[in-house]
Biopython code that builds the backbone (N, CA, C, O; Angstrom):
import numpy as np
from Bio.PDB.StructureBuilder import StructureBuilder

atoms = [
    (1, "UNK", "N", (14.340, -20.438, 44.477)),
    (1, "UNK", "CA", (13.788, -21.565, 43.755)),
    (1, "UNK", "C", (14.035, -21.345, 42.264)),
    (1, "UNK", "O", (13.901, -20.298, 41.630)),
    (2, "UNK", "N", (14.439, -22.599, 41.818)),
    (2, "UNK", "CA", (14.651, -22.207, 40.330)),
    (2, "UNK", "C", (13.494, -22.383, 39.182)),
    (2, "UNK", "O", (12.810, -23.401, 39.280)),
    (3, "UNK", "N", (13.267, -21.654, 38.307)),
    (3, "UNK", "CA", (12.258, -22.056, 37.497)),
    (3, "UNK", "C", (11.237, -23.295, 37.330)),
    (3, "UNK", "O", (10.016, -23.250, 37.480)),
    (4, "UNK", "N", (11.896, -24.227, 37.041)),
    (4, "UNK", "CA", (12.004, -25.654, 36.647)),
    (4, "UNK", "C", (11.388, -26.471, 37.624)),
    (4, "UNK", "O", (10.782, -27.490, 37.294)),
    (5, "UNK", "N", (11.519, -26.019, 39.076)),
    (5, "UNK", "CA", (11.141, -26.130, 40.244)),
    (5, "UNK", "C", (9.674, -25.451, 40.546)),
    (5, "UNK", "O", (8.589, -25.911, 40.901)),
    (6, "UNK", "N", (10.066, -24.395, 40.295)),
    (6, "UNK", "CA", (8.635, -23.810, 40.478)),
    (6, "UNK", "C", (7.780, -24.499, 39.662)),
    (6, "UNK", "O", (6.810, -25.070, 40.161)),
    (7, "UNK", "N", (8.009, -24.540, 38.370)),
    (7, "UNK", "CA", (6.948, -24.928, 37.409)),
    (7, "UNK", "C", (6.475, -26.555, 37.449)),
    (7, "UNK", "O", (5.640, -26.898, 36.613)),
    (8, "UNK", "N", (6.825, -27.242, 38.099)),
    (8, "UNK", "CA", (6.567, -28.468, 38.430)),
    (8, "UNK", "C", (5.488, -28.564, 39.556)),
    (8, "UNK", "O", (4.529, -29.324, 39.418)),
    (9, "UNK", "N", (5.670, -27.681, 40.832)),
    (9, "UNK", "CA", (5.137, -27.460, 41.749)),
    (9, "UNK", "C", (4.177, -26.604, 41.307)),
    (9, "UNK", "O", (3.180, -27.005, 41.908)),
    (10, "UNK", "N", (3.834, -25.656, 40.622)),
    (10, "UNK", "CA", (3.024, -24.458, 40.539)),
    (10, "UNK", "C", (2.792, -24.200, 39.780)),
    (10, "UNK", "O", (3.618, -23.429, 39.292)),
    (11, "UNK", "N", (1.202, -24.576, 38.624)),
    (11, "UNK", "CA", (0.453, -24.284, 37.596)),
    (11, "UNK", "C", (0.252, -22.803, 37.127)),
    (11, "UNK", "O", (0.018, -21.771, 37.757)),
    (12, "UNK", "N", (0.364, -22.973, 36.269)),
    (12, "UNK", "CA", (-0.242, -21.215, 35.608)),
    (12, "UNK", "C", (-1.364, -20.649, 36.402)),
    (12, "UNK", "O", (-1.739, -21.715, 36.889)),
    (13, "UNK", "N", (-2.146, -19.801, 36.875)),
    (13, "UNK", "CA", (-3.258, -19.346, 37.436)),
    (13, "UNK", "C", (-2.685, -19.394, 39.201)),
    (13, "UNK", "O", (-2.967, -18.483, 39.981)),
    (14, "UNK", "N", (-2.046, -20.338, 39.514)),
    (14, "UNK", "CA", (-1.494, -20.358, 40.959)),
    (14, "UNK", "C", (-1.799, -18.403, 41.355)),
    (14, "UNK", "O", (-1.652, -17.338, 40.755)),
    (15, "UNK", "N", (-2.325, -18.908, 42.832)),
    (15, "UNK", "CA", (-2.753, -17.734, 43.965)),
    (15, "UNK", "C", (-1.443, -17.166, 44.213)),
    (15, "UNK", "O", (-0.761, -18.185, 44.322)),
    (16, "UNK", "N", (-0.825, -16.390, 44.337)),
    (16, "UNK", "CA", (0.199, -15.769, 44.983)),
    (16, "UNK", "C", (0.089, -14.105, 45.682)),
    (16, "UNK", "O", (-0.750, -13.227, 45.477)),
    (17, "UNK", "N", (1.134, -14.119, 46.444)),
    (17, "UNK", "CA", (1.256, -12.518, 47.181)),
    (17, "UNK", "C", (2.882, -12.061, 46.441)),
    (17, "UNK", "O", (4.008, -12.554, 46.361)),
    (18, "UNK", "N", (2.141, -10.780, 45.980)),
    (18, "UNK", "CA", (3.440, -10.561, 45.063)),
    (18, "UNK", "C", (4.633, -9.838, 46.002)),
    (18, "UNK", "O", (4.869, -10.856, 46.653)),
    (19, "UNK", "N", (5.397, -9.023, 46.464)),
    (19, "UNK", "CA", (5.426, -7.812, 47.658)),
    (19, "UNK", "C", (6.500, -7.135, 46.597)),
    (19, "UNK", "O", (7.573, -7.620, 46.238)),
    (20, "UNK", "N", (5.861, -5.775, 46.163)),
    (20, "UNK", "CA", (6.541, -4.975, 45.514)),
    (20, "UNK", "C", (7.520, -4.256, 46.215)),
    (20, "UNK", "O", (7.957, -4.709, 47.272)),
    (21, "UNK", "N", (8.084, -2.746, 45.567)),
    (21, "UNK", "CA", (9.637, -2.540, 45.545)),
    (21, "UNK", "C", (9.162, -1.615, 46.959)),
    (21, "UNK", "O", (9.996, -1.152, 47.737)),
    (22, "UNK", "N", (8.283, -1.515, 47.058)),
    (22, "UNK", "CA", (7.533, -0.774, 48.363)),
    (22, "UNK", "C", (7.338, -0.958, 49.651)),
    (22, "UNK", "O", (7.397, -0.192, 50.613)),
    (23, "UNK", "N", (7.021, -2.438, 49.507)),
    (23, "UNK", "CA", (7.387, -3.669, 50.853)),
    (23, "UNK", "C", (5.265, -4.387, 51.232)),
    (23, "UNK", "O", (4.687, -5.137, 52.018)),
    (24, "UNK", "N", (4.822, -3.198, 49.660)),
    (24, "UNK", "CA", (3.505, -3.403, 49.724)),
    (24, "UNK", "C", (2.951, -4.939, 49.115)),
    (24, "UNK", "O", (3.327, -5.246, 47.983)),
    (25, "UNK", "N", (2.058, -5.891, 49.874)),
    (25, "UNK", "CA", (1.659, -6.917, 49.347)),
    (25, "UNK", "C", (0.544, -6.565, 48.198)),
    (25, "UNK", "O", (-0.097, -5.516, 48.268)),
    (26, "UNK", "N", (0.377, -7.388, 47.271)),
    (26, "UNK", "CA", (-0.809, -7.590, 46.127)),
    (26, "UNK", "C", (-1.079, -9.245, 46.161)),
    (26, "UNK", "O", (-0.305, -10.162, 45.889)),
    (27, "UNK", "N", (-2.294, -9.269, 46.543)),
    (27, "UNK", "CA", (-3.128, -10.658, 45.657)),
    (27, "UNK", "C", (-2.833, -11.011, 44.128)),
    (27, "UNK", "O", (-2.427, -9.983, 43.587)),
    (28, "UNK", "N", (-2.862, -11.646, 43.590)),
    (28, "UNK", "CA", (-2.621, -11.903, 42.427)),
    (28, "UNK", "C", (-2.529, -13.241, 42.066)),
    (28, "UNK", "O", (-2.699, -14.074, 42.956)),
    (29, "UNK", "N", (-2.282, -13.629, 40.876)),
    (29, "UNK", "CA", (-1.777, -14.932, 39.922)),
    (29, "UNK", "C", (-0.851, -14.987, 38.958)),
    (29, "UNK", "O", (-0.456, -13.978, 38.373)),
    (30, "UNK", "N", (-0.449, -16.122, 38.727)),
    (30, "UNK", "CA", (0.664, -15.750, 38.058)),
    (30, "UNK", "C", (-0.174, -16.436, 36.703)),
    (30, "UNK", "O", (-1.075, -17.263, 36.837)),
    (31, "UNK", "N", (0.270, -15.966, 35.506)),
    (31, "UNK", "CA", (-0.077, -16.091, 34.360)),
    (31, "UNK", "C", (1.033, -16.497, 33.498)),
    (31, "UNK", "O", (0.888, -16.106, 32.340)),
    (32, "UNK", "N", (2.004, -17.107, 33.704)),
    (32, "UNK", "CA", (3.111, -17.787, 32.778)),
    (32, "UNK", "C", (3.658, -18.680, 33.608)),
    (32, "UNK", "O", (3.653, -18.798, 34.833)),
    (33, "UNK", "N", (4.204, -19.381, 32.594)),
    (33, "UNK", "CA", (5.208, -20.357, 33.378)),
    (33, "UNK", "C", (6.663, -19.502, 33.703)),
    (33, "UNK", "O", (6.768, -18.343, 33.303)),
    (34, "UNK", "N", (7.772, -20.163, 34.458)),
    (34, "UNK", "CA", (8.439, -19.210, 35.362)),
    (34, "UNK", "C", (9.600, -19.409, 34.093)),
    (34, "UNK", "O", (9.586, -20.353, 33.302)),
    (35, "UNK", "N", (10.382, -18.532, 34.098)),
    (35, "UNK", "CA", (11.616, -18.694, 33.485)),
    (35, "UNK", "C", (13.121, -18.003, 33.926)),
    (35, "UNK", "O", (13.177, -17.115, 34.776)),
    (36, "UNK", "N", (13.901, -18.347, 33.474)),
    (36, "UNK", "CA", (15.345, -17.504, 34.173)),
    (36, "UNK", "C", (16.382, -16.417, 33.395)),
    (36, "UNK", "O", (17.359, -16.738, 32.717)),
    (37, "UNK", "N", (16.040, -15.425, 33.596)),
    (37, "UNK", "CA", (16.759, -14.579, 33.404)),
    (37, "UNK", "C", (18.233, -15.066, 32.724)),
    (37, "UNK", "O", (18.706, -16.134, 33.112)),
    (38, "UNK", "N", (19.140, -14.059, 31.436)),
    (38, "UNK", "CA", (19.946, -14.822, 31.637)),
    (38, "UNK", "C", (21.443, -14.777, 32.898)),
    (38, "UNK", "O", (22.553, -15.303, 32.972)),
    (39, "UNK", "N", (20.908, -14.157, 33.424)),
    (39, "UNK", "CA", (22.000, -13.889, 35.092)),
    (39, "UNK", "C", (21.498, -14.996, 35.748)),
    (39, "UNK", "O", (22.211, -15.455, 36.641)),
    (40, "UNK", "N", (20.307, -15.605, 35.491)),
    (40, "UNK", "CA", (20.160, -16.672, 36.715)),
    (40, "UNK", "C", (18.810, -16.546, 37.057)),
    (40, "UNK", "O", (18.011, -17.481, 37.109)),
    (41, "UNK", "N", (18.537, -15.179, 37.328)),
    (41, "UNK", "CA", (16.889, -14.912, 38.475)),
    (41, "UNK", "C", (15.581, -15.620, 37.620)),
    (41, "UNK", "O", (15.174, -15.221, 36.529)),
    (42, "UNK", "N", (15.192, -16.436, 38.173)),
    (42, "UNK", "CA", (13.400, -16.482, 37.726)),
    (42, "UNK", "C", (12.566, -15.918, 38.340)),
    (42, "UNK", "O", (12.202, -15.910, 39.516)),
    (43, "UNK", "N", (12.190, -15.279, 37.157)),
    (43, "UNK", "CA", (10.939, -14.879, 37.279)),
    (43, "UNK", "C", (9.340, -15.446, 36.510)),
    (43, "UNK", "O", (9.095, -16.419, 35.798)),
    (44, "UNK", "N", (8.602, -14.505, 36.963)),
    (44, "UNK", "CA", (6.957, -15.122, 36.292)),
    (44, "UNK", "C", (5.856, -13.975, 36.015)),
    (44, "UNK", "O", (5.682, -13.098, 36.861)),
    (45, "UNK", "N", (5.294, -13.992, 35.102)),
    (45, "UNK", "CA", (4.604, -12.737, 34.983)),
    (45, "UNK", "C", (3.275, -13.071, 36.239)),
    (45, "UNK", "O", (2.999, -14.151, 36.762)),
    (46, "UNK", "N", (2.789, -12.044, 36.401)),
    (46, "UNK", "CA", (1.844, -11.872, 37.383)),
    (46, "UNK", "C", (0.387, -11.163, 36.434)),
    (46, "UNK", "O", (0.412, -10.342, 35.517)),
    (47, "UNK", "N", (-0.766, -11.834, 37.063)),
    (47, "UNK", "CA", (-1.996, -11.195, 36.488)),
    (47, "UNK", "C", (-1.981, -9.645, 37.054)),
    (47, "UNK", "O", (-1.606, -9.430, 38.206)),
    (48, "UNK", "N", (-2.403, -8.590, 36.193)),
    (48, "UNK", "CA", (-2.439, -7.229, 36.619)),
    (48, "UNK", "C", (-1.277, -6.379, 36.460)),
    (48, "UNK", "O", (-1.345, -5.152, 36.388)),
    (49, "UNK", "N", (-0.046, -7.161, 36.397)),
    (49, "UNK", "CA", (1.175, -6.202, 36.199)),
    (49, "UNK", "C", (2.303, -6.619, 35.133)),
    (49, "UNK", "O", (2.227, -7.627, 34.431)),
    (50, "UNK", "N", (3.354, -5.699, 35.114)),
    (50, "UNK", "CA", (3.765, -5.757, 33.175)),
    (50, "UNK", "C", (5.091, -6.598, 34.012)),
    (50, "UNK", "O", (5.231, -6.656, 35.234)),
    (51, "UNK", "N", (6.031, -7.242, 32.916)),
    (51, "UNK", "CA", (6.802, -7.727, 33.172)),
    (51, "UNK", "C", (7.029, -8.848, 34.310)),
    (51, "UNK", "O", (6.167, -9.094, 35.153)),
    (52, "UNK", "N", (8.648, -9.698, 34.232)),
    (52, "UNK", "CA", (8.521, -10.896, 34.839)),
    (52, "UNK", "C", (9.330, -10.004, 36.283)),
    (52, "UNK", "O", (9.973, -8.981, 36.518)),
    (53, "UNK", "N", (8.617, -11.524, 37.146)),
    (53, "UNK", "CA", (8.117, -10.480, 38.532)),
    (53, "UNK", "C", (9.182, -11.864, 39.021)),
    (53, "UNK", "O", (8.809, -13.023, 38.841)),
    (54, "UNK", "N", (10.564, -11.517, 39.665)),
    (54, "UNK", "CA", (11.629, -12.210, 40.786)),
    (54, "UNK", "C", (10.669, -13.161, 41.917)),
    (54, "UNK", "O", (9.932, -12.735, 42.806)),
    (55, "UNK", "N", (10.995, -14.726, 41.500)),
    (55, "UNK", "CA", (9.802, -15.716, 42.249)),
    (55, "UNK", "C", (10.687, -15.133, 43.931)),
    (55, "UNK", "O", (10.119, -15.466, 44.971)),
    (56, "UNK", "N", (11.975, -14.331, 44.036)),
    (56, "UNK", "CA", (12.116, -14.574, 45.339)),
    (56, "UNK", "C", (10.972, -13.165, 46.295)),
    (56, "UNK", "O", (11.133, -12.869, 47.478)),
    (57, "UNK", "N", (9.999, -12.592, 45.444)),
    (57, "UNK", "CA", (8.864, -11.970, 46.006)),
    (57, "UNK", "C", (7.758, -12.524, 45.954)),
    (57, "UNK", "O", (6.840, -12.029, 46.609)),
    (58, "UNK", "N", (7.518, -13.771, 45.119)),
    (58, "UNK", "CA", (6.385, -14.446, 45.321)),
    (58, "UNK", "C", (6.135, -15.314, 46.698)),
    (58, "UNK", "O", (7.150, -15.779, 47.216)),
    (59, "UNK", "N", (4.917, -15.562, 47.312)),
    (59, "UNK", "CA", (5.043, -16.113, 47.815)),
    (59, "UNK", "C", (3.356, -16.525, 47.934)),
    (59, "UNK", "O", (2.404, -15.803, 48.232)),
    (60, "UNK", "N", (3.412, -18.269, 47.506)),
    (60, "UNK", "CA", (2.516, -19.227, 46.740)),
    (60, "UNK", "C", (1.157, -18.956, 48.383)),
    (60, "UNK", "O", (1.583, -19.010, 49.537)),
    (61, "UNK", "N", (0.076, -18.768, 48.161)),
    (61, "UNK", "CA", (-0.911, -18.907, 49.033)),
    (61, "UNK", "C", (-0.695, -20.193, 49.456)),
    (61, "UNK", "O", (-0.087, -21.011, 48.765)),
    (62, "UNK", "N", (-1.334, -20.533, 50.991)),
    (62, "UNK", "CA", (-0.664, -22.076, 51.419)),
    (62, "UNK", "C", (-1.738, -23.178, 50.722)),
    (62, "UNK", "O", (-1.381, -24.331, 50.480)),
    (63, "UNK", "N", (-3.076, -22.689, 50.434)),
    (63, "UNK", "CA", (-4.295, -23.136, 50.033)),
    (63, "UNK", "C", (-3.814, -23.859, 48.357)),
    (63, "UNK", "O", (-4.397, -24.740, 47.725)),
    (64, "UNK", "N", (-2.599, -23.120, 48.011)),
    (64, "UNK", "CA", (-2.165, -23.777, 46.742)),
    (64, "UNK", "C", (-0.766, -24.390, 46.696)),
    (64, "UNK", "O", (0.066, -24.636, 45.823)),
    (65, "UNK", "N", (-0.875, -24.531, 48.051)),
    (65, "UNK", "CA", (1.073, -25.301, 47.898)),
    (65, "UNK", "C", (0.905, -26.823, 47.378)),
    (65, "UNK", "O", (-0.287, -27.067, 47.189)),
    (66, "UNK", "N", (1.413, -27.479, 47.206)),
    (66, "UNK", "CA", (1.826, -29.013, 46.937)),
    (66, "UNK", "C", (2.279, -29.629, 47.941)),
    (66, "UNK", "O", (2.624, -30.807, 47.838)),
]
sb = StructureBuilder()
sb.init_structure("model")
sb.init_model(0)
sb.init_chain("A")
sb.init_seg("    ")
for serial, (resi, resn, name, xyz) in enumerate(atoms, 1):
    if name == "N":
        sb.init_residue(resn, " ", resi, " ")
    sb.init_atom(name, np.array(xyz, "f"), 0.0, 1.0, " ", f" {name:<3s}", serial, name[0])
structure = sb.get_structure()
């Protein structure tokens, strides 16, 4: 999904499951709007952790889909 996309569909604070480099899930939110790398990848920062986090590990709680 590309940025632009996400951010239309999915407000700042949005519920998400992050799944780190571990294969471990985290609860969380995202706290920015999404943006794209300049290779292409969007990402979004996440509440609790540093840097922008690849939306292709997010994955939006269904309680907050559109």
């Amino acid at each position: 999904m590309k940025a632009k996309e996400f951010n239309e569909w999915f407000p700042v604070g949005t519920a998400v499951i992050y799944t780190d480099d571990f294969g471990k899930e985290h609860h969380t939110n995202t706290r920015s709007v999404a943006w794209e790398l300049g290779h292409g990848e969007a990402v979004v920062n996440l509440l609790g952790r540093t840097g922008g986090h690849s939306l292709e590990r997010i994955k939006v709680l269904e309680s907050h889909q559109a």
